[in-house]
C-alpha positions, 0 to 999 in steps of 0.5 A: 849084730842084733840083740835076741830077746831072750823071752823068744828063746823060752817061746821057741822062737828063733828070732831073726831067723824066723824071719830069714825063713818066713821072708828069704832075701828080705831081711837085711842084717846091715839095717839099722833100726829107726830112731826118733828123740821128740818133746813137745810142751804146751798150753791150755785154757778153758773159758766159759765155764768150760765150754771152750777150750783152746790150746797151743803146742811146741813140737819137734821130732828128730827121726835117725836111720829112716827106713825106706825101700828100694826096688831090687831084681829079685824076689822079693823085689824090694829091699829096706834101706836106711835113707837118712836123717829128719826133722819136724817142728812147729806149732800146733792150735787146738780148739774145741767148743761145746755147741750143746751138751752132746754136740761138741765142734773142734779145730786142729791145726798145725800153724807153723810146721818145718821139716827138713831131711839129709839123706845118707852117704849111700842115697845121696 
């Protein structure tokens, strides 16, 4: 069962049934909503008077009850299901360069990355 956002109540709208009556067949009240827990921490450091700076980052995500759709035979043919679980993590390089004082030159890029999903019961 959804929780109704008590300021759409003083704005007149009906919340979840403003949708059902905008997109009939679409909504889904045994959706779940999409979760994630992320953090990252990293380091920077600045050399030549500032000029270049670089940085390294650790990063993860968990992401709970993905979204995704599936194609359905009626209106409005597709339907959002909770297709499961994932993770990403890794690594990230960061790296810039002031060139001249307007043109700066930057690199970013993810050097580990890992992801990994588990689908649900439903979709498996």
């Amino acid at each position: 069962m959804g929780h109704e956002d008590p300021r759409r109540r003083r704005l007149g709208l009906p919340g979840a049934d403003l949708q059902r009556s905008l997109l009939p067949g679409f909504s889904d009240p045994t959706l779940q909503p999409e979760t994630s827990f992320s953090y990252d921490f990293g380091i920077d450091q600045k050399l030549w008077k500032d000029r270049i700076r670089l940085g390294l980052t650790y990063f993860h995500n968990d992401f709970k009850n993905l979204i995704g759709f599936t194609f359905t035979a009626t209106t409005p043919f597709v339907k959002g299901v909770n297709i499961g679980t994932a993770r990403t993590e890794g690594i990230e390089f960061t790296s810039e360069v002031d060139v001249l004082d307007n043109l700066t030159a930057s690199l970013t890029t993810p050097t580990r990355s890992r992801r990994t999903s588990r689908p649900t019961a439903s979709c498996a």
